[in-house]
LUMRO-645634 format. One record per residue: residue number from 0; x, y, z of N, C-alpha, C, O, CB in turn. Coordinates in nm, 2 decimals, padded with zeros to 4 digits, always signed. Glycine has a CB too. Layout:
N
(NUM, (X, Y, Z), (X, Y, Z), (X, Y, Z), (X, Y, Z), (X, Y, Z)) ...
END
This chain:
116
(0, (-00.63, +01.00, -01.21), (-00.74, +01.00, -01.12), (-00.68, +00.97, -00.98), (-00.57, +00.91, -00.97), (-00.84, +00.89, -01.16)) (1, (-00.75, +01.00, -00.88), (-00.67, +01.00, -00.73), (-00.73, +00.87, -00.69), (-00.79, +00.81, -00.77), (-00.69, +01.14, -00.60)) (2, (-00.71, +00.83, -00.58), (-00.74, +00.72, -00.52), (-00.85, +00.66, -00.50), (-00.85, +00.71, -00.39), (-00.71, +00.72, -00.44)) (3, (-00.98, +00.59, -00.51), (-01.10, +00.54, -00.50), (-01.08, +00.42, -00.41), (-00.98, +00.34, -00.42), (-01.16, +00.52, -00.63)) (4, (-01.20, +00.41, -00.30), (-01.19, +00.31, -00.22), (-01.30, +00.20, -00.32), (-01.42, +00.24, -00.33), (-01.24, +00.37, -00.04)) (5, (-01.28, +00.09, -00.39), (-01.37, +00.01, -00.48), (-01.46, -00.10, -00.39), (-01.41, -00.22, -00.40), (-01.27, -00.07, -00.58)) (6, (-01.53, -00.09, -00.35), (-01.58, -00.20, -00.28), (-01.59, -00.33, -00.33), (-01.62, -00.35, -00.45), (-01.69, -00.18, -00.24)) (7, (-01.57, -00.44, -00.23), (-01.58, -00.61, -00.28), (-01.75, -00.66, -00.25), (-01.83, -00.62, -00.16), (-01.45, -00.74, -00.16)) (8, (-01.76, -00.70, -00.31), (-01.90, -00.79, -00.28), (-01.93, -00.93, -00.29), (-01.96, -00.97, -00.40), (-02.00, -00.74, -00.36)) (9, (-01.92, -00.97, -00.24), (-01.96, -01.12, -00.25), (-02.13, -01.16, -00.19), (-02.19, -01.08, -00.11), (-01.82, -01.21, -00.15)) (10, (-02.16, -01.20, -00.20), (-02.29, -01.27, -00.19), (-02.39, -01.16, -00.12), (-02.48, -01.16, -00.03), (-02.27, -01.40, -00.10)) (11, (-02.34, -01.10, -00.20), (-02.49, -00.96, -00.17), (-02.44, -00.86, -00.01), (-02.51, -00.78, +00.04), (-02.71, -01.08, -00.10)) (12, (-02.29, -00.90, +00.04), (-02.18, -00.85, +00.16), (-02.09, -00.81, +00.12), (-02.01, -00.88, +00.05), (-02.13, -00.93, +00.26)) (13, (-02.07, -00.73, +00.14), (-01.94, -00.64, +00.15), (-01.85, -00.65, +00.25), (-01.87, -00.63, +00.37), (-01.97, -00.51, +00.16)) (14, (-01.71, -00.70, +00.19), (-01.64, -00.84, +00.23), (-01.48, -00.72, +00.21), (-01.39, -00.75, +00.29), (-01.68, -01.03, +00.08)) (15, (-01.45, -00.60, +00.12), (-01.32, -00.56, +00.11), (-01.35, -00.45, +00.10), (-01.47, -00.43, +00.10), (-01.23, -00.60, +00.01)) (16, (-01.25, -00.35, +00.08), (-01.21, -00.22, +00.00), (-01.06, -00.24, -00.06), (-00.96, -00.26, +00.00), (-01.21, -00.07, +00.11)) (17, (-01.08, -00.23, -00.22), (-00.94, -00.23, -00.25), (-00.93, -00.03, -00.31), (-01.01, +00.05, -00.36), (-00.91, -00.39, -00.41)) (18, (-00.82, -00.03, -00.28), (-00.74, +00.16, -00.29), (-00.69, +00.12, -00.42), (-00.59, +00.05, -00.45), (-00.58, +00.22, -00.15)) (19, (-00.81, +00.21, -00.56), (-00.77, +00.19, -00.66), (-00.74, +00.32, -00.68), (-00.78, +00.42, -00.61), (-00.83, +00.13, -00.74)) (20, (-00.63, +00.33, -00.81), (-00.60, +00.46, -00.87), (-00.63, +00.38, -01.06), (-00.61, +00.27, -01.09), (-00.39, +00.54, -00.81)) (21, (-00.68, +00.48, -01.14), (-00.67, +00.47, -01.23), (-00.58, +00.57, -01.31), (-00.54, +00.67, -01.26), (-00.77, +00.45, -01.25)) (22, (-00.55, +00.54, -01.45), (-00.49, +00.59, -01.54), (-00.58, +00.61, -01.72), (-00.61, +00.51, -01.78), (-00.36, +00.50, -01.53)) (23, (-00.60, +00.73, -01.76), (-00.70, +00.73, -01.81), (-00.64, +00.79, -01.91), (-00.62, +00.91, -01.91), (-00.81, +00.77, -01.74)) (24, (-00.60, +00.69, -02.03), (-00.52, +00.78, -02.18), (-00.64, +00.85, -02.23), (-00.76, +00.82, -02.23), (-00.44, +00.67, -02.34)) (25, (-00.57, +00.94, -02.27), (-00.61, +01.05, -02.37), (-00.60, +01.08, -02.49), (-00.49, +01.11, -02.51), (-00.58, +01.12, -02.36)) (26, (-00.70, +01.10, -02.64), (-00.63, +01.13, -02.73), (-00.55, +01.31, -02.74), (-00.56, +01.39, -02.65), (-00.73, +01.09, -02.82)) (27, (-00.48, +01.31, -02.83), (-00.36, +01.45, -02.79), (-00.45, +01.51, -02.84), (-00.54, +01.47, -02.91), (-00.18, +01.47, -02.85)) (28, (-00.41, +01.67, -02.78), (-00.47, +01.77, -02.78), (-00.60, +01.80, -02.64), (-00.63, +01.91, -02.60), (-00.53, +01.75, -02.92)) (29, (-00.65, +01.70, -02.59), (-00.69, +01.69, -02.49), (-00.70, +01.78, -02.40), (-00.59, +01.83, -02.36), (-00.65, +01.61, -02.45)) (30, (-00.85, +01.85, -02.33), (-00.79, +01.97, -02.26), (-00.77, +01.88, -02.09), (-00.86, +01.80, -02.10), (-00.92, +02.12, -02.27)) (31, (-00.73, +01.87, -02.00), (-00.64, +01.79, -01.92), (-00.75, +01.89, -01.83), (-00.85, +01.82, -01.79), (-00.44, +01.80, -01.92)) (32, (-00.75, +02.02, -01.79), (-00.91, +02.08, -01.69), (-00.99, +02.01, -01.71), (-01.04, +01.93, -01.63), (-00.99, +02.22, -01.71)) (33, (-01.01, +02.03, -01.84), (-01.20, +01.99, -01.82), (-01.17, +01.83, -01.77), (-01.21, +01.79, -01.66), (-01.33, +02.00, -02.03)) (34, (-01.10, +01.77, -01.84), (-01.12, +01.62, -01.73), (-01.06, +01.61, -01.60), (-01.08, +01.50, -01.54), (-01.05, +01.49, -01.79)) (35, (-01.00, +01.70, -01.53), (-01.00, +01.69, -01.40), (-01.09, +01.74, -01.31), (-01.09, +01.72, -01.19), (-00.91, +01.73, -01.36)) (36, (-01.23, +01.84, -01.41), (-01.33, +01.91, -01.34), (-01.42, +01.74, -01.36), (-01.52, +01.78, -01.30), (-01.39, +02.08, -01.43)) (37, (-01.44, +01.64, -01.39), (-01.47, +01.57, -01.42), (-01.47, +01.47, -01.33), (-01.57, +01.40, -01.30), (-01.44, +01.58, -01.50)) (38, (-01.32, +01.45, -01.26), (-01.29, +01.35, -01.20), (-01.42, +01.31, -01.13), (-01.49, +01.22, -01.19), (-01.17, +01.38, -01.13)) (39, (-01.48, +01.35, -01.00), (-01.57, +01.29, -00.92), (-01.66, +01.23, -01.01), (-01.69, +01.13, -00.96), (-01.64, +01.39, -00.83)) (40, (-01.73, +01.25, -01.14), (-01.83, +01.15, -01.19), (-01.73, +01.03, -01.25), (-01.81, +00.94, -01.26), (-01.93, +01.23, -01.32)) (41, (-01.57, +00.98, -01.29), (-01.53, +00.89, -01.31), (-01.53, +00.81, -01.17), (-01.56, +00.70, -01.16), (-01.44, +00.91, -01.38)) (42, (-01.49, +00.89, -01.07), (-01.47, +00.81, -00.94), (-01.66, +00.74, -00.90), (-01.66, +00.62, -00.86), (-01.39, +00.94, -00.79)) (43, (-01.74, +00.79, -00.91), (-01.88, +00.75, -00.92), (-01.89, +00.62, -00.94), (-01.91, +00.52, -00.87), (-01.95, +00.82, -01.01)) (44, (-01.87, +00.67, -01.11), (-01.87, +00.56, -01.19), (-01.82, +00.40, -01.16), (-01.88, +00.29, -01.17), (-01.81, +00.61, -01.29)) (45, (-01.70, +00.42, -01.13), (-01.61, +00.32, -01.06), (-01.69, +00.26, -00.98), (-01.73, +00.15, -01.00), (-01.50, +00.37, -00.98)) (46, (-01.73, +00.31, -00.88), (-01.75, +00.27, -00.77), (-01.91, +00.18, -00.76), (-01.94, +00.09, -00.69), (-01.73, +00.41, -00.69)) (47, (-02.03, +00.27, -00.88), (-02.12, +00.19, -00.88), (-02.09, +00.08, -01.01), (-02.18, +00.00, -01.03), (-02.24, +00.28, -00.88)) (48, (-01.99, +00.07, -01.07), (-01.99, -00.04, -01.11), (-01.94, -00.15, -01.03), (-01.96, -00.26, -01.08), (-01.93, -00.05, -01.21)) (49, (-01.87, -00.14, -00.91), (-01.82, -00.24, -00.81), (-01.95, -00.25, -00.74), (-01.96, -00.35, -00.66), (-01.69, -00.19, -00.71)) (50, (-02.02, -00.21, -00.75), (-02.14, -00.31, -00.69), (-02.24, -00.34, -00.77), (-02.34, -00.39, -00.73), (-02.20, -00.25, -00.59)) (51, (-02.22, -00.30, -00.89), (-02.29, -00.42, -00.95), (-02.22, -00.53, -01.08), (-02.28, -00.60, -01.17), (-02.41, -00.35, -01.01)) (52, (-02.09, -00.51, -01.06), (-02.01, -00.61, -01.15), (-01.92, -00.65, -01.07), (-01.87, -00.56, -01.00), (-01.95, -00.57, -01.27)) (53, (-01.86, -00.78, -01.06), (-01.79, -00.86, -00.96), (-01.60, -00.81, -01.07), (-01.57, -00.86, -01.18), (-01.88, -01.09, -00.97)) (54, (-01.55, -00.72, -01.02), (-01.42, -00.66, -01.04), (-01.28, -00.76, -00.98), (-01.17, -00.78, -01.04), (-01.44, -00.50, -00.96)) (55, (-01.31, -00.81, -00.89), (-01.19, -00.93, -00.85), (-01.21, -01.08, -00.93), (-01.32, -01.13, -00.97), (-01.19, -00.96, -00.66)) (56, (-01.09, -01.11, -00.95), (-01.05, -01.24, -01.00), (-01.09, -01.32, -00.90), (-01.06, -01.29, -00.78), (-00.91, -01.26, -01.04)) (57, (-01.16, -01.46, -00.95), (-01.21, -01.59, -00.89), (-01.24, -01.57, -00.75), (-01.20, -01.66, -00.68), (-01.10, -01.70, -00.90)) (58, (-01.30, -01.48, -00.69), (-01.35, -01.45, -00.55), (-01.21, -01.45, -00.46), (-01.21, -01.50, -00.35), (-01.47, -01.58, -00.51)) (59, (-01.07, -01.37, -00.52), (-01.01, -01.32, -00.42), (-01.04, -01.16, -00.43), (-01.06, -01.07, -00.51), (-00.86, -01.37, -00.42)) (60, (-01.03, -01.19, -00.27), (-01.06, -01.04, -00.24), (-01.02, -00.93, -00.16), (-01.06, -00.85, -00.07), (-01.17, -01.03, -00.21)) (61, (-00.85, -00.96, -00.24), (-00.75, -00.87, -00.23), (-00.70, -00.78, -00.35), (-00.59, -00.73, -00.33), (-00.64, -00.93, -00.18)) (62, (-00.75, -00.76, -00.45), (-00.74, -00.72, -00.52), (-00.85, -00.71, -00.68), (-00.93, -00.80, -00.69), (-00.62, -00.76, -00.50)) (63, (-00.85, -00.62, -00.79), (-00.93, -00.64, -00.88), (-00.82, -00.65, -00.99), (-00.71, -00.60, -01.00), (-01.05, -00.54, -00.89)) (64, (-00.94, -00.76, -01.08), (-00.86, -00.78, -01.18), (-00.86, -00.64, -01.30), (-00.96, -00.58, -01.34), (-00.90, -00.92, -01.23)) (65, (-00.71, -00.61, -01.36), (-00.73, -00.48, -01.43), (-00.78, -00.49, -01.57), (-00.83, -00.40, -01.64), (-00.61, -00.41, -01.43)) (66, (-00.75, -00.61, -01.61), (-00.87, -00.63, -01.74), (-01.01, -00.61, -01.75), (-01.04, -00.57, -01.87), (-00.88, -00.76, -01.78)) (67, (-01.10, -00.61, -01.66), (-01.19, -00.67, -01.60), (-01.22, -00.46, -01.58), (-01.28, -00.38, -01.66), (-01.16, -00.81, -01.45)) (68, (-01.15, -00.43, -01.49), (-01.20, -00.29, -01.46), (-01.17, -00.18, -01.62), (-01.24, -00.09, -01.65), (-01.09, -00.23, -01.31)) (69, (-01.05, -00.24, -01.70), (-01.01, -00.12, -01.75), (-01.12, -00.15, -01.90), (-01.12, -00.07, -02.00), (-00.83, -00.11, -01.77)) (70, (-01.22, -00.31, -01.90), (-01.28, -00.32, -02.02), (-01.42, -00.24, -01.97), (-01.49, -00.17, -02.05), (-01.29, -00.49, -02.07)) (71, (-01.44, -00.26, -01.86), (-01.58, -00.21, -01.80), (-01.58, -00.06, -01.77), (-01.69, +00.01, -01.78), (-01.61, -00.29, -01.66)) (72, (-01.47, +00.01, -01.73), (-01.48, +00.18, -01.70), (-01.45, +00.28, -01.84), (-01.48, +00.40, -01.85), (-01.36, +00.23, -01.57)) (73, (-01.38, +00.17, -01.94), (-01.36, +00.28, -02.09), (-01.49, +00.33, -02.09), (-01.50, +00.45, -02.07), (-01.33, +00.20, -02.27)) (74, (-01.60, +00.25, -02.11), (-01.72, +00.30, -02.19), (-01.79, +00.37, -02.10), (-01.86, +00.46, -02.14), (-01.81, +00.20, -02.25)) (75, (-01.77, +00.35, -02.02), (-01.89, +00.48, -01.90), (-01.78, +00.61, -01.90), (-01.82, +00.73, -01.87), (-01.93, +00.40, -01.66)) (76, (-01.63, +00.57, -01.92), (-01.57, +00.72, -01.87), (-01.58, +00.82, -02.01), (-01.55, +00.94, -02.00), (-01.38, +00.70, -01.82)) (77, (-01.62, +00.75, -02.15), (-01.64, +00.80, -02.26), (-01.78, +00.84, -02.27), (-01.81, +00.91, -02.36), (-01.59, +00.72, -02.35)) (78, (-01.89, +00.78, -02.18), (-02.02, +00.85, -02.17), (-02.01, +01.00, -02.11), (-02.07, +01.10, -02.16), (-02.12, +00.77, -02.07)) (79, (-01.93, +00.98, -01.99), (-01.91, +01.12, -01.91), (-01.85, +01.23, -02.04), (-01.91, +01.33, -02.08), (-01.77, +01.10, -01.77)) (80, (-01.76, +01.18, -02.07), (-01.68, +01.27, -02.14), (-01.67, +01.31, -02.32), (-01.63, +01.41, -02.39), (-01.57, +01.22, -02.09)) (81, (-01.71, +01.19, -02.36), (-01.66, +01.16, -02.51), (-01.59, +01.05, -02.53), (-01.56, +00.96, -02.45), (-01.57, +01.26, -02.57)) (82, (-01.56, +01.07, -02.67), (-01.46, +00.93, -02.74), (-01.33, +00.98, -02.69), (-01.26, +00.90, -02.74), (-01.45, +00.90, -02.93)) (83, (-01.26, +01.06, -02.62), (-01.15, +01.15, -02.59), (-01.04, +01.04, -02.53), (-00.92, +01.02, -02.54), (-01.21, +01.28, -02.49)) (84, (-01.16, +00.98, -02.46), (-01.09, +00.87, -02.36), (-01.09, +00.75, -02.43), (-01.19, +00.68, -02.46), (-01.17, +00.85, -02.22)) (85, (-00.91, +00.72, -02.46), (-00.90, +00.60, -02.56), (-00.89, +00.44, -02.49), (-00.91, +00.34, -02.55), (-00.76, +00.64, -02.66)) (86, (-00.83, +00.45, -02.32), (-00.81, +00.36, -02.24), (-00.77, +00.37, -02.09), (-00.69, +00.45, -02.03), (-00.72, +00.30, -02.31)) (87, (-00.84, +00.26, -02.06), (-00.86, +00.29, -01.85), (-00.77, +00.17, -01.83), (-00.78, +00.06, -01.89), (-01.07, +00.27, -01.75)) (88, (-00.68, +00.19, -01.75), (-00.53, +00.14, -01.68), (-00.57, +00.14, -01.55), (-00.63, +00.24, -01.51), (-00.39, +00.22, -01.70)) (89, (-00.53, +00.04, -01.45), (-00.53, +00.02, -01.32), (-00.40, +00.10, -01.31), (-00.32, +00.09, -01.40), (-00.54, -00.12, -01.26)) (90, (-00.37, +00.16, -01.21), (-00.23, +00.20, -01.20), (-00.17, +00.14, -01.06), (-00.05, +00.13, -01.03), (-00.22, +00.36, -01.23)) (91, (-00.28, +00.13, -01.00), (-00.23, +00.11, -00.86), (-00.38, +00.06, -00.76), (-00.49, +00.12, -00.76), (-00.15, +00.28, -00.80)) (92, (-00.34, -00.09, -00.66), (-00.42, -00.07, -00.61), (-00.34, -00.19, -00.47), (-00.24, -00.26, -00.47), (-00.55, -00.09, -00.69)) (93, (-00.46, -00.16, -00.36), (-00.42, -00.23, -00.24), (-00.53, -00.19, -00.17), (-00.59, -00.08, -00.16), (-00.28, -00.20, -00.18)) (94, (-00.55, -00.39, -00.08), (-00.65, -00.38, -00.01), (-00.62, -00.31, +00.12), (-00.51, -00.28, +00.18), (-00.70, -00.49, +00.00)) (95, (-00.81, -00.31, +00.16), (-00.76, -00.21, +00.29), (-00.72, -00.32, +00.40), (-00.63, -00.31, +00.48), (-00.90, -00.11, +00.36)) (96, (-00.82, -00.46, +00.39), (-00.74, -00.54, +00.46), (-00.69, -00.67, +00.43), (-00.76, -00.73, +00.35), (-00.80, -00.54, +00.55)) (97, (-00.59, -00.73, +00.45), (-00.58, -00.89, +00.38), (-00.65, -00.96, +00.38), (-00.68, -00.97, +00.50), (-00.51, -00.97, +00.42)) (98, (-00.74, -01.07, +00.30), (-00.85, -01.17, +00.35), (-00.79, -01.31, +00.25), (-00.74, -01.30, +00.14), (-01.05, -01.09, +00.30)) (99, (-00.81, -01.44, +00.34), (-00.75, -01.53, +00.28), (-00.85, -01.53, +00.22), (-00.95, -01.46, +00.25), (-00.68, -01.64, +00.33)) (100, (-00.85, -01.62, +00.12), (-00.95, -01.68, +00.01), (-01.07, -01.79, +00.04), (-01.04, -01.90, +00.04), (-00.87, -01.74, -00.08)) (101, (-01.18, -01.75, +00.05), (-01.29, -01.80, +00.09), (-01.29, -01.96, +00.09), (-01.22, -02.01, +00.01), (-01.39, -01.75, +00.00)) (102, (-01.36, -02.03, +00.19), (-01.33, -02.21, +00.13), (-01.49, -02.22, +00.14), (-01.57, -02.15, +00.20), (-01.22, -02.36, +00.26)) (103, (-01.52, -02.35, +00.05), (-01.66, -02.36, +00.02), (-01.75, -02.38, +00.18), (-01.72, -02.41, +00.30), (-01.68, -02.51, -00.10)) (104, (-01.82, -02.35, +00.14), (-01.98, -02.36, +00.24), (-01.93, -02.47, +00.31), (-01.88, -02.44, +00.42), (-02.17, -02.40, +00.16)) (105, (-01.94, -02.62, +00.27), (-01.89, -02.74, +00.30), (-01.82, -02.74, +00.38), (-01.85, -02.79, +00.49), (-01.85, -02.80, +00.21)) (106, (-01.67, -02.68, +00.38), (-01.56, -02.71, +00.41), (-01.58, -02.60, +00.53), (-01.50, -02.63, +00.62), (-01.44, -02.70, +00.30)) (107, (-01.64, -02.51, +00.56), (-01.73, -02.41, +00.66), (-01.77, -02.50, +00.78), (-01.72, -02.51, +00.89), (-01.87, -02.35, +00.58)) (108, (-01.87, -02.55, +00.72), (-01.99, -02.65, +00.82), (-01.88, -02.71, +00.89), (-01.77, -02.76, +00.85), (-02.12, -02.79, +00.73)) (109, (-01.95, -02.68, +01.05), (-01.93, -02.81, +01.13), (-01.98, -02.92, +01.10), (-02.09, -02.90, +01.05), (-01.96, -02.81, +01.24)) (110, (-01.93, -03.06, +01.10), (-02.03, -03.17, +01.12), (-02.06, -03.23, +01.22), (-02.04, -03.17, +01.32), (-02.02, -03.25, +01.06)) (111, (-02.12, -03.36, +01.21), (-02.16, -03.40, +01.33), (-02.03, -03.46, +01.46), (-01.92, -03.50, +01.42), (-02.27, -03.51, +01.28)) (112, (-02.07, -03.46, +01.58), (-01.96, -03.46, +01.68), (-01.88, -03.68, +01.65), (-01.96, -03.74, +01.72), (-02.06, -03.42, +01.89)) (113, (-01.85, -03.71, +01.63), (-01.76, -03.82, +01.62), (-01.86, -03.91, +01.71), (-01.91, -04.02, +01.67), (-01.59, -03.80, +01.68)) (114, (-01.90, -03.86, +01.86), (-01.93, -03.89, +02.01), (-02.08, -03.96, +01.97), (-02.12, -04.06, +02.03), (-01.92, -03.74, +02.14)) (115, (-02.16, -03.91, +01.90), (-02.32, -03.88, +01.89), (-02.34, -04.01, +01.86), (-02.45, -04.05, +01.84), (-02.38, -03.77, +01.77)) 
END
């Protein structure tokens, strides 16, 4: 599968784009066309599950975790297609931009001036 831009979401904002590629086994015999005539409904797929399932580990949001994507896209890439499709592999990914890792709300807030 070619590259997909995956969107991050955090608190209802769209906060990343991580540049995924997936890898999508096959059982043998497989006709290799018909699933490349296909591709655009897996890339879909992908994509509306990133916005509605949280795909990155512990709210960093440089990257998704591939457990997480490759347990959640088997079963929708086997709706598109069949049981044909035995397992979804991250093969590659990178954000579009670096973002350190969020600090709580708390640690956010200003507080009051020392002076007051």
């Amino acid at each position: 599968m070619s590259t997909v831009g995956v969107p991050i979401i955090s608190n209802g904002r769209l906060v990343n784009y991580i540049m995924v590629r997936l890898d999508l086994s096959l059982i043998p015999g497989t006709d290799v066309s018909r699933m490349s005539a296909k591709e655009p409904y897996f890339r879909e797929a992908l994509v509306r599950l990133a916005y509605r399932t949280h795909l990155n580990p512990s709210n960093n949001f440089n990257k998704v975790d591939p457990a997480i994507v490759g347990a959640k896209m088997l079963p929708l890439c086997q709706a598109i297609v069949g049981p044909v499709v035995t397992s979804v592999a991250v093969r590659y990914q990178a954000p579009e931009k670096w973002l350190e890792p969020p600090t709580s709300a708390k640690a956010a807030a200003p507080g009051p001036s020392p002076d007051l």
